[in-house]
PQR file with spaces between the fields and no chain letter, atoms N, CA, C, O and H, PARSE charges and radii, in Angstrom:
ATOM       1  N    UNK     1    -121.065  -78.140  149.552 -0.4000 1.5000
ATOM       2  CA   UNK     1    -119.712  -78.632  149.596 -0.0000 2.0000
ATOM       3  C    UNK     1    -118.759  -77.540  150.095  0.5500 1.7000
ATOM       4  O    UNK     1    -117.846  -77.717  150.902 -0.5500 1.4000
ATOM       5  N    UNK     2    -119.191  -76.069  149.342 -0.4000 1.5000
ATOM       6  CA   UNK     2    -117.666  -75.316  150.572 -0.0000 2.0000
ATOM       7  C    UNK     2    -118.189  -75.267  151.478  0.5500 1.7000
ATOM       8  O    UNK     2    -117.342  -74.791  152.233 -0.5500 1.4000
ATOM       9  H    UNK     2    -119.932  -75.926  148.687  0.4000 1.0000
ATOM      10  N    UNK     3    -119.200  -75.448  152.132 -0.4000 1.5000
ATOM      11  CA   UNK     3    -119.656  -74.922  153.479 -0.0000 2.0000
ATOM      12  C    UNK     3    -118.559  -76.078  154.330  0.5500 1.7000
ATOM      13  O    UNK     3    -117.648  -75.753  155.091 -0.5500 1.4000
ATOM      14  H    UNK     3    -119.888  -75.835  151.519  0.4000 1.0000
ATOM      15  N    UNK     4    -118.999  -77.614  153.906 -0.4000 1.5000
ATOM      16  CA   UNK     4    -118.416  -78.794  154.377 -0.0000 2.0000
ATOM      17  C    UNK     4    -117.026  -78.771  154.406  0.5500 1.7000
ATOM      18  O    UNK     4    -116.302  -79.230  155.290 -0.5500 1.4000
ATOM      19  H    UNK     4    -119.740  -77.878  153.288  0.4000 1.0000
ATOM      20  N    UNK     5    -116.674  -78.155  153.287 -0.4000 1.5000
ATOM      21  CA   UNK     5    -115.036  -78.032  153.408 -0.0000 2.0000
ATOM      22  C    UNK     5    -114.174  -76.771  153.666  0.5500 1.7000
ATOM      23  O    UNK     5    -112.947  -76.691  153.607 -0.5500 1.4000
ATOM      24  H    UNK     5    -117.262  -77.782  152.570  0.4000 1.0000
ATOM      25  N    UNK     6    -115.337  -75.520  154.053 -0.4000 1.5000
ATOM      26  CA   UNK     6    -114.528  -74.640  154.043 -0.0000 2.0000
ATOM      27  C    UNK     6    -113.713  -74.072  153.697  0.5500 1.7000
ATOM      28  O    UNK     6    -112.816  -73.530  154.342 -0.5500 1.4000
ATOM      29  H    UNK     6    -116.334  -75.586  154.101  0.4000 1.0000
ATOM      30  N    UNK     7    -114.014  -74.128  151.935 -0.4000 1.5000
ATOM      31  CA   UNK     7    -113.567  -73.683  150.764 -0.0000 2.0000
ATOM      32  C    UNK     7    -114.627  -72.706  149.790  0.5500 1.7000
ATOM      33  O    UNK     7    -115.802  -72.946  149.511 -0.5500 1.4000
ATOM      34  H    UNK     7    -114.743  -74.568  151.410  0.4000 1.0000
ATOM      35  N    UNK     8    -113.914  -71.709  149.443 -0.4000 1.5000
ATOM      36  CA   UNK     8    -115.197  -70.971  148.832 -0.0000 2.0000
ATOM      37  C    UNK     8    -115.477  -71.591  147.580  0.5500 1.7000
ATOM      38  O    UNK     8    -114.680  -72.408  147.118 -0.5500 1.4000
ATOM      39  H    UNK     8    -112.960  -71.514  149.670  0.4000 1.0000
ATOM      40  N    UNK     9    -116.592  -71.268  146.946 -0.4000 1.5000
ATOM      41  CA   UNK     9    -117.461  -71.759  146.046 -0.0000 2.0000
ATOM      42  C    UNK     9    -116.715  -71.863  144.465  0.5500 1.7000
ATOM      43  O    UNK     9    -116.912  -72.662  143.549 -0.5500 1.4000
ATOM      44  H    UNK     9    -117.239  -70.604  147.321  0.4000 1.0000
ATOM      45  N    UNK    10    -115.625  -70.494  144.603 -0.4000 1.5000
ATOM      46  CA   UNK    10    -114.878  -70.190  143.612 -0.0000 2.0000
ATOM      47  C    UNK    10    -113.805  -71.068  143.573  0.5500 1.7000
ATOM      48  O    UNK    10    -113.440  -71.577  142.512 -0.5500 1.4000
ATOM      49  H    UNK    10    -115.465  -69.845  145.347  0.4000 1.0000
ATOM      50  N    UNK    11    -113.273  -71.288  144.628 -0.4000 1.5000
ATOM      51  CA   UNK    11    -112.147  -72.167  144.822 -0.0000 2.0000
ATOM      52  C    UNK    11    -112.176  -73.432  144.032  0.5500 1.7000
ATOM      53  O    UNK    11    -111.460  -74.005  143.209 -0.5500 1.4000
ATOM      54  H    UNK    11    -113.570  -70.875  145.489  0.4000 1.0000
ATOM      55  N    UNK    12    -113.750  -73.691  144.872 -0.4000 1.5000
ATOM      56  CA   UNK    12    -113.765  -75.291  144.002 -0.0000 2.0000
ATOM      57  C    UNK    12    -114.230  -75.491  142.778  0.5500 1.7000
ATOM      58  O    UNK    12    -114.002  -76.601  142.298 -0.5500 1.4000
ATOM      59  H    UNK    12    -114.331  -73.226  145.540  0.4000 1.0000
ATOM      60  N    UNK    13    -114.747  -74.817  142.216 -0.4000 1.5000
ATOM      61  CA   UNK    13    -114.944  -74.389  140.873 -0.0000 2.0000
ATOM      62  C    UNK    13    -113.629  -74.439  140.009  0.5500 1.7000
ATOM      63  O    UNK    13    -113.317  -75.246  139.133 -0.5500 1.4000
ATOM      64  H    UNK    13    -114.932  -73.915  142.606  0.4000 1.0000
ATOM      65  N    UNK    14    -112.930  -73.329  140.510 -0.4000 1.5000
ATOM      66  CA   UNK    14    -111.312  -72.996  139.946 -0.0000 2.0000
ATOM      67  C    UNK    14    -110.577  -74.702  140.041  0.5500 1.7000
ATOM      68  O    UNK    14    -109.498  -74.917  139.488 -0.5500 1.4000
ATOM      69  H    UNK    14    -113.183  -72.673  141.222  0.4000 1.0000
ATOM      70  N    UNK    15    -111.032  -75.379  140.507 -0.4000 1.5000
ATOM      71  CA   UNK    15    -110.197  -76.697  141.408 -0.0000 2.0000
ATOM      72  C    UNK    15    -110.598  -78.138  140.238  0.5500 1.7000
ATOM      73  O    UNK    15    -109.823  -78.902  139.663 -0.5500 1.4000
ATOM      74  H    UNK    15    -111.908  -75.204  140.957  0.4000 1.0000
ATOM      75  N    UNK    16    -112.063  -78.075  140.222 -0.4000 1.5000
ATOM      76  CA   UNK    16    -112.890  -78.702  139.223 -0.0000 2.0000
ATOM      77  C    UNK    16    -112.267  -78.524  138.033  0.5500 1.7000
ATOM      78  O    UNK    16    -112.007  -79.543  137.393 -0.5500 1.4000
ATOM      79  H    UNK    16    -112.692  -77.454  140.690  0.4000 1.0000
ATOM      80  N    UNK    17    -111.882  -77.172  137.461 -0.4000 1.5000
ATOM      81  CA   UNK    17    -111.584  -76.638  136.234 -0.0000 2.0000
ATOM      82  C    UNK    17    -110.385  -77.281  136.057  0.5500 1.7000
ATOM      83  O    UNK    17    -110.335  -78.147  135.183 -0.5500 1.4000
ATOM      84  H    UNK    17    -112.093  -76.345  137.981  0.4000 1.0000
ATOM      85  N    UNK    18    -109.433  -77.041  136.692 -0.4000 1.5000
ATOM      86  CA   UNK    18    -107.998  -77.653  136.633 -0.0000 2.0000
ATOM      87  C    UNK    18    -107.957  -79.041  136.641  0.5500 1.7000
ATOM      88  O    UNK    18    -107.289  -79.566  135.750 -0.5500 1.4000
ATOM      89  H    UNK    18    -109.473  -76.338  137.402  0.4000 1.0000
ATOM      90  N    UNK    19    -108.577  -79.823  137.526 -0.4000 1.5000
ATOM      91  CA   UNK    19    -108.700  -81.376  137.340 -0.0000 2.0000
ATOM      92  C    UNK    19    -108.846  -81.927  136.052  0.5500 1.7000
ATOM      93  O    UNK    19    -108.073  -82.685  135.466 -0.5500 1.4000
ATOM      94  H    UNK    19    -109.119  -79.396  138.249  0.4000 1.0000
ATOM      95  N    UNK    20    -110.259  -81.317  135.558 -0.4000 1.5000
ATOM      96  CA   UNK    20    -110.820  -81.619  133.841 -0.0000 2.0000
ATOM      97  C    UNK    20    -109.934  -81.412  133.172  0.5500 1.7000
ATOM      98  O    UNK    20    -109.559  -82.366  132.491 -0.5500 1.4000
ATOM      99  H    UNK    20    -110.887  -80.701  136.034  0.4000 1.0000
ATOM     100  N    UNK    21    -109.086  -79.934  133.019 -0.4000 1.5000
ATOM     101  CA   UNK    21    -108.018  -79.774  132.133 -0.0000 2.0000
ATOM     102  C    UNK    21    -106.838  -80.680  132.207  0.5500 1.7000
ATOM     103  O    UNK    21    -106.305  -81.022  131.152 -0.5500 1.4000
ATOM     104  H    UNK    21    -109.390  -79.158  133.572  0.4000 1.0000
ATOM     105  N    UNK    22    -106.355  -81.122  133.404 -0.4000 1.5000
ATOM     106  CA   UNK    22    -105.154  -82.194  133.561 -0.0000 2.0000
ATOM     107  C    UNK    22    -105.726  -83.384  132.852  0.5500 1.7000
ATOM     108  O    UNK    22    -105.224  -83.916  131.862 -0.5500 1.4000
ATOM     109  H    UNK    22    -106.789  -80.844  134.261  0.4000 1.0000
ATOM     110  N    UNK    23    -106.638  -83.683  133.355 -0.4000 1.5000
ATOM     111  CA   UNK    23    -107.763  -85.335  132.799 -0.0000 2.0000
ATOM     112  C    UNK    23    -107.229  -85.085  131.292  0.5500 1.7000
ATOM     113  O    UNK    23    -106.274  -85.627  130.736 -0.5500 1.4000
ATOM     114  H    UNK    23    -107.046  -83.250  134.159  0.4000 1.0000
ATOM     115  N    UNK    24    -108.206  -84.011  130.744 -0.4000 1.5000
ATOM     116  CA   UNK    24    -108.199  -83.612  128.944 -0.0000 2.0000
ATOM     117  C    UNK    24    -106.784  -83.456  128.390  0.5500 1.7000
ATOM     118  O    UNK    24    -106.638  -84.009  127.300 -0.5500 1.4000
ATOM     119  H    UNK    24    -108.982  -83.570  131.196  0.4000 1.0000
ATOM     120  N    UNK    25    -105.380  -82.648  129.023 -0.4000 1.5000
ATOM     121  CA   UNK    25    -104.311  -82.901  128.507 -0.0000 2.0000
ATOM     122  C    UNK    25    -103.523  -84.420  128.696  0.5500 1.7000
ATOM     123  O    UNK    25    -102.478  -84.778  128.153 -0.5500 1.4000
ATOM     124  H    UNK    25    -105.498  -82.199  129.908  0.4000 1.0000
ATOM     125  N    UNK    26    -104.173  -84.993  129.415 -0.4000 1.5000
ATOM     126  CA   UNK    26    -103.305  -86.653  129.737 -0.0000 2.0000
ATOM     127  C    UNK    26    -104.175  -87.665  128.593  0.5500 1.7000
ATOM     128  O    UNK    26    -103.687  -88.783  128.427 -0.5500 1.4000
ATOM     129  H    UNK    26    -105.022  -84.702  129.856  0.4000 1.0000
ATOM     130  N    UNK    27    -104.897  -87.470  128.142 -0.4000 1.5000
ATOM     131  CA   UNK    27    -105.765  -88.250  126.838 -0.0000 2.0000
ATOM     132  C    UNK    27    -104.970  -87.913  125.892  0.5500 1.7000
ATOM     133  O    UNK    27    -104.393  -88.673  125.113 -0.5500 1.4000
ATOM     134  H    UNK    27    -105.294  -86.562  128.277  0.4000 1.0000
ATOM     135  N    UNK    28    -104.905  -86.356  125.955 -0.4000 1.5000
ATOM     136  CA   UNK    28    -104.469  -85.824  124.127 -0.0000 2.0000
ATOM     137  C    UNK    28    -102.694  -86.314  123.875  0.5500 1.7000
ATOM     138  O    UNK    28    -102.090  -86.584  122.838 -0.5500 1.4000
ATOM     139  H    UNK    28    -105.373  -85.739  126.588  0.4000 1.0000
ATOM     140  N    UNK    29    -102.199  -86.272  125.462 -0.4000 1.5000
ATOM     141  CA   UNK    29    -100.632  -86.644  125.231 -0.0000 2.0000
ATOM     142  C    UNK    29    -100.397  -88.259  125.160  0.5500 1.7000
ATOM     143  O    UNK    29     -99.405  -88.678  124.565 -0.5500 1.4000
ATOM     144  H    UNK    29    -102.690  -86.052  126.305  0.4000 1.0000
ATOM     145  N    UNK    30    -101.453  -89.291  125.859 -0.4000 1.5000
ATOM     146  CA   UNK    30    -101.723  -90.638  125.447 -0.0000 2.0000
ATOM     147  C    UNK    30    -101.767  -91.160  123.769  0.5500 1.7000
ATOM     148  O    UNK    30    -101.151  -92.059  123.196 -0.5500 1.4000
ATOM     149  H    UNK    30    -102.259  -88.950  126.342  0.4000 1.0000
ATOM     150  N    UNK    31    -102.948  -90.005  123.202 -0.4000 1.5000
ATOM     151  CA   UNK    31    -102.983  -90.120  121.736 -0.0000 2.0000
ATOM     152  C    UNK    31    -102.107  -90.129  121.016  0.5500 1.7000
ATOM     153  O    UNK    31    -101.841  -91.059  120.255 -0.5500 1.4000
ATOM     154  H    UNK    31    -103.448  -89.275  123.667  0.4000 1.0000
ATOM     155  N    UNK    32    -101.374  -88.885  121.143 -0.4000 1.5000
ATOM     156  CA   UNK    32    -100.194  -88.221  120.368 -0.0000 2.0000
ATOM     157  C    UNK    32     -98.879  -89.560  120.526  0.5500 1.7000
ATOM     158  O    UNK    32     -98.156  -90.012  119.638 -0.5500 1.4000
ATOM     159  H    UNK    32    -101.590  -88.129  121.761  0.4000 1.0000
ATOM     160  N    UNK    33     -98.919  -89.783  121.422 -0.4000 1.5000
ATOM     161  CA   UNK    33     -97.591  -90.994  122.028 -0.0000 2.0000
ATOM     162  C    UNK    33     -98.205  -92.075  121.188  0.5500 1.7000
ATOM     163  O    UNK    33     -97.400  -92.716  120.513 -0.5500 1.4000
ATOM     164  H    UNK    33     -99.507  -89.416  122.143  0.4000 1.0000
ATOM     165  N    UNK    34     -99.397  -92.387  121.101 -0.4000 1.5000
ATOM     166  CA   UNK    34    -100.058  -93.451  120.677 -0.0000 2.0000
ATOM     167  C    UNK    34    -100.014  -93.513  118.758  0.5500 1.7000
ATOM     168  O    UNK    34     -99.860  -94.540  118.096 -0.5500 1.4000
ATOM     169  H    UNK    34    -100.051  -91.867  121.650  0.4000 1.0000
ATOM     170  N    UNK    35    -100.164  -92.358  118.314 -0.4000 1.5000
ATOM     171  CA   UNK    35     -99.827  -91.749  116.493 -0.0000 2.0000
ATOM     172  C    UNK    35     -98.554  -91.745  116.757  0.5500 1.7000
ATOM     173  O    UNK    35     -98.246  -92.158  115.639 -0.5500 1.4000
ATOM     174  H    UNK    35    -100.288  -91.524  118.852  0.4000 1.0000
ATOM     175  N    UNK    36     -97.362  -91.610  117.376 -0.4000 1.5000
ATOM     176  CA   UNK    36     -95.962  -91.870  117.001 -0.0000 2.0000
ATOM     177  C    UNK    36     -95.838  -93.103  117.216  0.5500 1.7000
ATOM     178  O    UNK    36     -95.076  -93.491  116.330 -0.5500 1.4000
ATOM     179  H    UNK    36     -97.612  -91.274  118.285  0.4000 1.0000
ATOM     180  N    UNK    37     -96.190  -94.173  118.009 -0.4000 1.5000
ATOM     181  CA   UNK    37     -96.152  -95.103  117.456 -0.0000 2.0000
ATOM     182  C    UNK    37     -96.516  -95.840  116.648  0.5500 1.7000
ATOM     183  O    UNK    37     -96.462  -97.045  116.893 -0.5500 1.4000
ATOM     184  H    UNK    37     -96.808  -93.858  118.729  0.4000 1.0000
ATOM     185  N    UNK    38     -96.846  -95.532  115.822 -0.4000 1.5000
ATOM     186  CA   UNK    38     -98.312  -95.515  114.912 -0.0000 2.0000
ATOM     187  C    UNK    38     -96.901  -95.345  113.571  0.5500 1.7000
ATOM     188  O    UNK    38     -96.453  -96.211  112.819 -0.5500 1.4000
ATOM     189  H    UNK    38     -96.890  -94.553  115.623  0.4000 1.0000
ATOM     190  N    UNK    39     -96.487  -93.753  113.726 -0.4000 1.5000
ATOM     191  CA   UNK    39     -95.647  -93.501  112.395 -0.0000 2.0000
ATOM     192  C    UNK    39     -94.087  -94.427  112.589  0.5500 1.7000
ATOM     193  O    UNK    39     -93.263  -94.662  111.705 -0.5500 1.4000
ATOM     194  H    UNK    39     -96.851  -93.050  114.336  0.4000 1.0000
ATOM     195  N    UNK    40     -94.044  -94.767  113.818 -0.4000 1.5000
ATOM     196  CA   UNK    40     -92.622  -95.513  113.992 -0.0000 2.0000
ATOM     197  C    UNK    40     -92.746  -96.791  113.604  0.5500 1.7000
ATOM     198  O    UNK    40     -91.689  -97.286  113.212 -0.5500 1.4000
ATOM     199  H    UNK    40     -94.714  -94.576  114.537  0.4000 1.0000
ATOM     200  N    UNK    41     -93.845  -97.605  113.580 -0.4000 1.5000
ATOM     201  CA   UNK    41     -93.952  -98.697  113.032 -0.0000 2.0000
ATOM     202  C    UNK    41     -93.897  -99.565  114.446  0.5500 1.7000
ATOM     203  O    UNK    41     -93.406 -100.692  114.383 -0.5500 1.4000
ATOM     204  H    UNK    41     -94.704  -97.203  113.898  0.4000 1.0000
ATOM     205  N    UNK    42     -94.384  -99.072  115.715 -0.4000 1.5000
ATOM     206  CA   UNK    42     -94.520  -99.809  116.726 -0.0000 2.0000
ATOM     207  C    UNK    42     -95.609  -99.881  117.219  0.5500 1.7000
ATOM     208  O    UNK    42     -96.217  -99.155  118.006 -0.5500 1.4000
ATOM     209  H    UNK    42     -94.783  -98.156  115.766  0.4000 1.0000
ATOM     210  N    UNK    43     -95.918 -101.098  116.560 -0.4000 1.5000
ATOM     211  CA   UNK    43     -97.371 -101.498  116.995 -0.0000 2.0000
ATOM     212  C    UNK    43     -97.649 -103.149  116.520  0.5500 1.7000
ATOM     213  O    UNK    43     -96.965 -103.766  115.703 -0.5500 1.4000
ATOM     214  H    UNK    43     -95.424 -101.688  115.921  0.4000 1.0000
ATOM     215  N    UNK    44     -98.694 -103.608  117.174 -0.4000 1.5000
ATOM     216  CA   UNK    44     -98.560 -105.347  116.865 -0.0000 2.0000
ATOM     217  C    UNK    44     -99.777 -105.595  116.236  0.5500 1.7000
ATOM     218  O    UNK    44    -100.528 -104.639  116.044 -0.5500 1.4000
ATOM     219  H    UNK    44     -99.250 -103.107  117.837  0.4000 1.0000
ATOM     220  N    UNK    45    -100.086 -106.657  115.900 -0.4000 1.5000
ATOM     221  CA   UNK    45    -101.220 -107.112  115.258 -0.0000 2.0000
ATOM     222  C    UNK    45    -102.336 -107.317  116.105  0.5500 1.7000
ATOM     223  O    UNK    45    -102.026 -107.822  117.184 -0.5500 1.4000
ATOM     224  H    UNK    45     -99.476 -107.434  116.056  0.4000 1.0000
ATOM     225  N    UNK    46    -103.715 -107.047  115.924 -0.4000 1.5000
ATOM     226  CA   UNK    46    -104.854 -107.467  116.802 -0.0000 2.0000
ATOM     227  C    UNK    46    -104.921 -109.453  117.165  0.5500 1.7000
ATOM     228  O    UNK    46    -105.485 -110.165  117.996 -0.5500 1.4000
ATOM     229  H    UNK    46    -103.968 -106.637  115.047  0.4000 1.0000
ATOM     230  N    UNK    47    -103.964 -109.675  115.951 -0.4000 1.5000
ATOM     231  CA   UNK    47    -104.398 -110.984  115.977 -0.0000 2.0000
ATOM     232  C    UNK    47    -103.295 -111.900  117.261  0.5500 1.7000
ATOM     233  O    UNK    47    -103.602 -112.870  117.954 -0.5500 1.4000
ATOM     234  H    UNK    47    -103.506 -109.096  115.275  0.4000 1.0000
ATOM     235  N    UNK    48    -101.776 -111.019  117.192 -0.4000 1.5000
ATOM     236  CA   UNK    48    -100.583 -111.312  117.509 -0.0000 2.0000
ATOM     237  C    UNK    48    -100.754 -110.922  119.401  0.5500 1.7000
ATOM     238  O    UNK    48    -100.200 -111.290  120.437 -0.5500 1.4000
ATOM     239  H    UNK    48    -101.527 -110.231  116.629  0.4000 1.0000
ATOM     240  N    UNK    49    -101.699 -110.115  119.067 -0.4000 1.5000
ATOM     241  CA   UNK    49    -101.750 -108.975  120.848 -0.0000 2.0000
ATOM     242  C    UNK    49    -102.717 -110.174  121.295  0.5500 1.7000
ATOM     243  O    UNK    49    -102.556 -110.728  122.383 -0.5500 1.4000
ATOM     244  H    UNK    49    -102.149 -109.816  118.226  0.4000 1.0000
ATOM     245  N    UNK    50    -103.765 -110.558  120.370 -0.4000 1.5000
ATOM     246  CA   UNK    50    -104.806 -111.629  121.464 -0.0000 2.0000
ATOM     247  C    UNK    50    -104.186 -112.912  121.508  0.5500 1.7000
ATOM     248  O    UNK    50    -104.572 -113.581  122.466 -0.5500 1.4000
ATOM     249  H    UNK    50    -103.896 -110.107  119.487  0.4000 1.0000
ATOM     250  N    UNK    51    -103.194 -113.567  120.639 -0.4000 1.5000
ATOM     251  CA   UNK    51    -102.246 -114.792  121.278 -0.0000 2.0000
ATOM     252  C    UNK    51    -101.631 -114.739  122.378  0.5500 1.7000
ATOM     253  O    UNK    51    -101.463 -115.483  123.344 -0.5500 1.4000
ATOM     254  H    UNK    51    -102.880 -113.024  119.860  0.4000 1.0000
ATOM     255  N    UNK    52    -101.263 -113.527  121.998 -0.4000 1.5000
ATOM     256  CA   UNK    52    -100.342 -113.324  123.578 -0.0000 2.0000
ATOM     257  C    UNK    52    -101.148 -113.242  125.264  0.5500 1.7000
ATOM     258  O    UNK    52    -100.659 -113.379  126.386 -0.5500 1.4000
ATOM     259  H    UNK    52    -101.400 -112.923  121.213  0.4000 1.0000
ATOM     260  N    UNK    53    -102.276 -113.017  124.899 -0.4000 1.5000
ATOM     261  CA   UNK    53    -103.237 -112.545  125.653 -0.0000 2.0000
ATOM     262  C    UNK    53    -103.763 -114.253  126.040  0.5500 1.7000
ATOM     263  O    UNK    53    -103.716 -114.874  127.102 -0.5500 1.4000
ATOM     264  H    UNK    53    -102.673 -112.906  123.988  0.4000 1.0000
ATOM     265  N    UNK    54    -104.206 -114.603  124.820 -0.4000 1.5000
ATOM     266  CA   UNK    54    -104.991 -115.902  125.648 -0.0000 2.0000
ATOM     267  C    UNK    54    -103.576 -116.773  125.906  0.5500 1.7000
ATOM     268  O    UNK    54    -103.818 -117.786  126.562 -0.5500 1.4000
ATOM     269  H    UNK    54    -104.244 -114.099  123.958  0.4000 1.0000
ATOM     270  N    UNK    55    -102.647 -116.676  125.674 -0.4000 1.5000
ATOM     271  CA   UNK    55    -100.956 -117.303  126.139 -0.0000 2.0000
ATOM     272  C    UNK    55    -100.659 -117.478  127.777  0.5500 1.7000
ATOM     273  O    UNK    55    -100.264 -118.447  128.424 -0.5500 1.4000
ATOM     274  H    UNK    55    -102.450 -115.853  125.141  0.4000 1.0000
ATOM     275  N    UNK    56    -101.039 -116.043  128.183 -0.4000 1.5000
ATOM     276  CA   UNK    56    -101.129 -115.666  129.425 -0.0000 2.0000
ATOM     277  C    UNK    56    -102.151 -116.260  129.739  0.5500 1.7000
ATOM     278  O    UNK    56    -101.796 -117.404  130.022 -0.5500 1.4000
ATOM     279  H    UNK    56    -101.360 -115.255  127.657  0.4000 1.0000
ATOM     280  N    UNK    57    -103.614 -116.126  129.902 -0.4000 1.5000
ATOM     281  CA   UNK    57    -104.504 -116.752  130.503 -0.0000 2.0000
ATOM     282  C    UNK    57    -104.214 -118.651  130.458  0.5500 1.7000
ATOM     283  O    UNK    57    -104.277 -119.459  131.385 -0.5500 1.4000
ATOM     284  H    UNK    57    -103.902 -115.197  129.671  0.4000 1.0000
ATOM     285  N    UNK    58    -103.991 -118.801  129.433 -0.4000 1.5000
ATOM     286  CA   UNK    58    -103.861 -120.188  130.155 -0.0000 2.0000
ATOM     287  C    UNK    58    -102.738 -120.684  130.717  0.5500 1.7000
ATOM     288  O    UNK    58    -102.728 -121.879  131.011 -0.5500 1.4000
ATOM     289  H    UNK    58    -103.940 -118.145  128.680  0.4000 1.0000
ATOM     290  N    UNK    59    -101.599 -119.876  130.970 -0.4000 1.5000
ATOM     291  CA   UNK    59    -100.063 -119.807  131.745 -0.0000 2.0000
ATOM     292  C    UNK    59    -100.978 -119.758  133.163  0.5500 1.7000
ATOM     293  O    UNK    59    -101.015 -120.802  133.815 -0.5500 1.4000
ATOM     294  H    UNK    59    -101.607 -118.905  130.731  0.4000 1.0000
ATOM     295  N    UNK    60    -101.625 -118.731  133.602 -0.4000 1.5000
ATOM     296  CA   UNK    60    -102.930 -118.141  134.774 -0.0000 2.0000
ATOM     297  C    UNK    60    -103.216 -119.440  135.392  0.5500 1.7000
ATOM     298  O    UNK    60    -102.893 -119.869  136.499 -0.5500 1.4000
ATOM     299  H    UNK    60    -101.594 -117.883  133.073  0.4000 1.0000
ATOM     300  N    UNK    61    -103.833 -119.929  134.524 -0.4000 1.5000
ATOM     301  CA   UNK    61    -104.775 -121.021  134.955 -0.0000 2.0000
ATOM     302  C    UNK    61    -103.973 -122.714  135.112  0.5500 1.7000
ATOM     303  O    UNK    61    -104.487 -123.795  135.399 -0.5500 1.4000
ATOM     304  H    UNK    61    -104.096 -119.580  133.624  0.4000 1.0000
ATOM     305  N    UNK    62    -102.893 -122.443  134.867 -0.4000 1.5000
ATOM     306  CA   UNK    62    -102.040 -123.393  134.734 -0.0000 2.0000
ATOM     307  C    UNK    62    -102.034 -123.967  133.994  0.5500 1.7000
ATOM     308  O    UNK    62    -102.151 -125.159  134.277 -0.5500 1.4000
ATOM     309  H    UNK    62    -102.475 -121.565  134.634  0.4000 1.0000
ATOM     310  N    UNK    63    -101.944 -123.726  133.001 -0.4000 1.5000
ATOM     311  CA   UNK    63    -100.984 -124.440  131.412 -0.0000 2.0000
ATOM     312  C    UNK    63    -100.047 -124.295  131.781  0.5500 1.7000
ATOM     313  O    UNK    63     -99.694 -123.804  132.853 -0.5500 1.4000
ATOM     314  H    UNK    63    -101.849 -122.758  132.771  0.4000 1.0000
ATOM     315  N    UNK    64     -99.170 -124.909  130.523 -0.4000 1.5000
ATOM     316  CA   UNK    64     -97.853 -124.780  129.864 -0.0000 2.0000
ATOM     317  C    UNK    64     -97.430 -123.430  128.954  0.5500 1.7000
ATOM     318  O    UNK    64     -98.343 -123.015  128.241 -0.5500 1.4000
ATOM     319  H    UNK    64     -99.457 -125.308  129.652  0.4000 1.0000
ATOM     320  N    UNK    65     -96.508 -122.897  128.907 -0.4000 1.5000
ATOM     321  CA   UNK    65     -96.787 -121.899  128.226 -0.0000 2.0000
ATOM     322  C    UNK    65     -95.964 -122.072  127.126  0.5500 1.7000
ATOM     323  O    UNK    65     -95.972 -121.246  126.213 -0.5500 1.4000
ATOM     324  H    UNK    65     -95.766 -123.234  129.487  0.4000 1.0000
């Protein structure tokens, strides 16, 4: 691959490294956003999120909604 891209070996290594770390800090700041809503009291029911869900699908398919 550096040969192909004419990038040294270190480069893309160093390049790899940084990707994973952006990937791994965008999960942990998803989570964290995800536990404050959690302590704020914003969050819906599993039961309330799949009404809404099959609500839409048959709005989709042409129901009434």
């Amino acid at each position: 691959m550096a040969e192909g891209t004419r990038r040294s070996r270190s480069f893309l290594a160093a390049e790899a490294v940084e990707s994973y770390v952006d990937r791994e800090l965008a999960i942990i700041e998803g989570i964290e956003r995800g536990l404050a809503d959690v302590e704020a009291g914003r969050t819906v029911s599993h039961e309330d999120a799949m009404a809404t869900v099959r609500q839409a699908i048959k709005v989709a398919a042409g129901g009434t909604a």
